[in-house]
N, C-alpha and C positions, 0 to 999 in steps of 0.2 A: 590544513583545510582542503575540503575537496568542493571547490567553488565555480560557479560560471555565473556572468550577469547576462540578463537578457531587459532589453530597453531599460528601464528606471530600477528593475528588482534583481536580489542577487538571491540566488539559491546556491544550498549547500546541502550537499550530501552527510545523513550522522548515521555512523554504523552501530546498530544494534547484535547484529548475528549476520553470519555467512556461513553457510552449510549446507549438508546433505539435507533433505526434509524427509528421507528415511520412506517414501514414498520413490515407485518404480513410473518412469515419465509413461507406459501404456496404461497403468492406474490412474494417475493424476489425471490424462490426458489421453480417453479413450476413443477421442475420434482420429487422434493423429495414429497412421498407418506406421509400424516399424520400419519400412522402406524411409521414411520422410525423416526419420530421427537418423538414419544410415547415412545417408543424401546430404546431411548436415552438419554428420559426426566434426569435420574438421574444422569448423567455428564454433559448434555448441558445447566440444569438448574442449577445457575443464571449465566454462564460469558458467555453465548452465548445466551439465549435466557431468557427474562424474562416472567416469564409466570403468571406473574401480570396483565400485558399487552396484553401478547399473541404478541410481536415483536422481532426484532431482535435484539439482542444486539452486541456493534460494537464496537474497538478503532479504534482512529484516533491516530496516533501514527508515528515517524519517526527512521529510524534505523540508528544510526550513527556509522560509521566503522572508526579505527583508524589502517592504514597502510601503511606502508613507510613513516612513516612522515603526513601522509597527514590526515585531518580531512573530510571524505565521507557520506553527508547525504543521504539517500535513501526515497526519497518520501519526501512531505511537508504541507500535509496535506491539512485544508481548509483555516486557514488564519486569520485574523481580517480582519473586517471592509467589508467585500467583501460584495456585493448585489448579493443573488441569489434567483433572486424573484420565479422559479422554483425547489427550492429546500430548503424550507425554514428552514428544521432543519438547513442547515450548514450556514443560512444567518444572516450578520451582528456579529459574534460572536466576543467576549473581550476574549480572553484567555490567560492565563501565560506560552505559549509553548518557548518566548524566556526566559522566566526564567528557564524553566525546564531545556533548552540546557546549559543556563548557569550554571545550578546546576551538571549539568554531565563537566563542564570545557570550554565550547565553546563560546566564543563569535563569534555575526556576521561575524567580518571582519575574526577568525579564520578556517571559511570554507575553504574549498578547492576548493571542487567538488560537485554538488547537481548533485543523479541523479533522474531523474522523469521516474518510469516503465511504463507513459502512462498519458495521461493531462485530468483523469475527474477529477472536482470539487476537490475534498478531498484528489489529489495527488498533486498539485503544488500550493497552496495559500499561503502555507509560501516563494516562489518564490519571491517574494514582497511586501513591506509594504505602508502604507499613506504618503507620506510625505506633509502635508498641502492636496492638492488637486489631487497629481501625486503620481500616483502609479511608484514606483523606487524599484530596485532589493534591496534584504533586506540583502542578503552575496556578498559585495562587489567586493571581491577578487576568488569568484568561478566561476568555469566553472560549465554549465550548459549542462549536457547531456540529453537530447532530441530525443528517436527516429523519423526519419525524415518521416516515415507514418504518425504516428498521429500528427504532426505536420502541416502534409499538410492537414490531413485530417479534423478537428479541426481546421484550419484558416478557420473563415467563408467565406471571399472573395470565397473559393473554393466551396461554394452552399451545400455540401455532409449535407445529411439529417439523420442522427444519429437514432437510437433504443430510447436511451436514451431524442430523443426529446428537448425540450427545455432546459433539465436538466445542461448543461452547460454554460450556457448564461451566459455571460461577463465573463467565465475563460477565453478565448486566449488573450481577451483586455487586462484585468487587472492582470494575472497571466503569461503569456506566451510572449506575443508584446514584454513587456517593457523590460524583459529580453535579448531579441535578440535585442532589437534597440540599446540596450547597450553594445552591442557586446561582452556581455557573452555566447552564447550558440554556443554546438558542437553540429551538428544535424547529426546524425548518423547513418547508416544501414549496416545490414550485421550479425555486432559485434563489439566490444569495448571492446579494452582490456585497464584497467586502472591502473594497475599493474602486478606486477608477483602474487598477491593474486586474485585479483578480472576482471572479465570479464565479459559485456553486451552480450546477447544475444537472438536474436528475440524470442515473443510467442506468436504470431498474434491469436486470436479470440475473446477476451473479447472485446479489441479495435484491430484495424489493425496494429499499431504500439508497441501493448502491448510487453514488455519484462521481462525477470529474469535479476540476477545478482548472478553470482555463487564465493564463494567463495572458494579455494583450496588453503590452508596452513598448512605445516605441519604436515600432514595425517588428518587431518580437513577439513572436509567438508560442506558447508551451502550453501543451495540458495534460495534468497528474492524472491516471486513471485509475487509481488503485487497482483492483484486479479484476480489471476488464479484461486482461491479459496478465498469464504468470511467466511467459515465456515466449521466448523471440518464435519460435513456432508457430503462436498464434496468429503473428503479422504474415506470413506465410498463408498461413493454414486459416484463415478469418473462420469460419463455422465453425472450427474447435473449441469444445467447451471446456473449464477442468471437471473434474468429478464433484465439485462444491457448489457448481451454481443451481441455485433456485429454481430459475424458470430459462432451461437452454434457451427455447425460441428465443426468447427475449432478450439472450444474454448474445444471442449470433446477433441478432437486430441491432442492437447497440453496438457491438462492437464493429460493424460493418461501416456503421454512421462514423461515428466518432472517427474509426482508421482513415473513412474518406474526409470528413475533416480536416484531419491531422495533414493530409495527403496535397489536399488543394491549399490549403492553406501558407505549404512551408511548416507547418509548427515540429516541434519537439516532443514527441508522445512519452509523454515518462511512468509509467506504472511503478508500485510499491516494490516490486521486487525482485525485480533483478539485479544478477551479478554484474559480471564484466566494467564496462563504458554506464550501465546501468539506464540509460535514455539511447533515443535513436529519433534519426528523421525518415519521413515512410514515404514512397511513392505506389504508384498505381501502376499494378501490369498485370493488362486485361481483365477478368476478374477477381483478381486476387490482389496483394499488396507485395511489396518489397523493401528491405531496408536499406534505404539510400545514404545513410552513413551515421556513426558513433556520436555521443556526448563528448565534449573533451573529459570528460571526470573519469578519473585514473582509477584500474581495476582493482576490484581489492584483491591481493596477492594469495592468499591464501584461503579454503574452504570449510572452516573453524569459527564456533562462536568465539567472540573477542572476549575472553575476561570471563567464560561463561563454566560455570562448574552446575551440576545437578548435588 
């Protein structure tokens, strides 16, 4: 297990995929200057960027909190079996990520709570599994939080024409529907408070409905930020958007907050997806941010989905 507790709650890292995302980091990441990716080659190479390739490299990964009792997945990556004929690194893949949770103690039915910080592709496809020909919610007994912007915004009935383009075709069908017809999901705005440790709360600009999830235990501090950031660059480089977010302005705006957050605070800024230490703590240098030191969570060794065949 790859584990750290922080005041009363233990997070565990569960590996879904590590790889190339087959994407070049001035595509991904067109406001960072090639100078800046040069500048940095010697930490960002190999758990962030392979430069074999010249792409980006990425986990797909899920954060599981244990608190008050309860077993909280954050994010759920891309899934088995899914068709995503727009997006084909994450289509059709076999992978061992319910083995992994089970190697960390989880079985399905023992979820709780799944939260998803926003429904593209590579955040809600463990959401649901095959069963025969029906896609059926894959943790039984969880509630599913769901901010209720991108929820709406992401049902295609509702026409909304996406950045991202086609790139999510058949996630609301097959990862998000089936959930809510099953009267799993809380779809929720505002904030969500899910204990006295942990609390939802909005960070519109990647997606409309993007959010964090902060933890406060203990004099312990953490907050999951999905993809407010896809890369240690971004804490560098704070106005860097990926090529995926919604509404840039918005998506600098919040990420500025949250990193000063993170910043004064002490806390542990953790996004969905990075490799390496996979979390870091940030400090403030002058207007910008800097990474004042590693997660203890042990890198993953290799740049290869686990268990993953097309």
């Amino acid at each position: 297990m790859d584990e750290i507790t922080l005041g009363d709650v233990t997070v565990t890292r569960v590996r879904e995929f590590y790889g190339s995302t087959e994407i070049a980091p001035e595509t991904f990441f067109p406001d960072i200057r090639q100078e800046e990716w040069d500048e940095n080659a010697d930490w960002m190479v190999p758990h962030f960027v392979d430069s074999r390739t010249h792409t980006v490299n990425a986990a797909i990964q899920t954060w599981l909190l244990r608190s008050e009792g309860k077993n909280i997945l954050v994010d759920t990556g891309v899934g088995n079996h899914k068709d995503r004929p727009y997006a084909p690194v994450w289509s059709r893949l076999e992978t061992d990520f319910l083995a992994n949770l089970a190697r960390a103690g989880v079985r399905p039915e023992d979820v709780d709570i799944v939260v998803n910080t926003h429904l593209h592709v590579d955040h809600v496809g463990w959401n649901t599994f095959l069963d025969g020909r029906t896609w059926v919610p894959t943790f039984p007994n969880a509630t599913y939080l769901i901010p209720k912007d991108d929820f709406e915004f992401w049902n295609p009935e509702n026409g909304h024409k996406p950045v991202l383009g086609r790139g999510n075709q058949n996630v609301f069908e097959d990862s998000v529907a089936p959930v809510h017809a099953a009267g799993q999901t809380l779809l929720w705005e505002e904030g969500h408070r899910i204990d006295g440790n942990l609390r939802l709360d909005p960070a519109p600009g990647h997606t409309p409905g993007s959010s964090v999830l902060t933890l406060d235990s203990g004099g312990d501090r953490a907050v999951f930020v999905g993809d407010m950031l896809h890369t240690p660059a971004q804490i560098l480089a704070p106005d860097a958007n990926s090529c995926f977010c919604e509404d840039p302005a918005e998506s600098r705006a919040t990420r500025r907050r949250i990193l000063g957050w993170a910043a004064d605070r002490n806390a542990l800024l953790v996004p969905a997806h990075l490799g390496g230490h996979g979390a870091a703590e940030v400090e403030r240098t002058g207007g910008a941010f800097a990474i004042k030191g590693w997660a203890p969570f042990t890198p993953y060794a290799e740049a290869r989905p686990e268990g993953a065949v097309k």
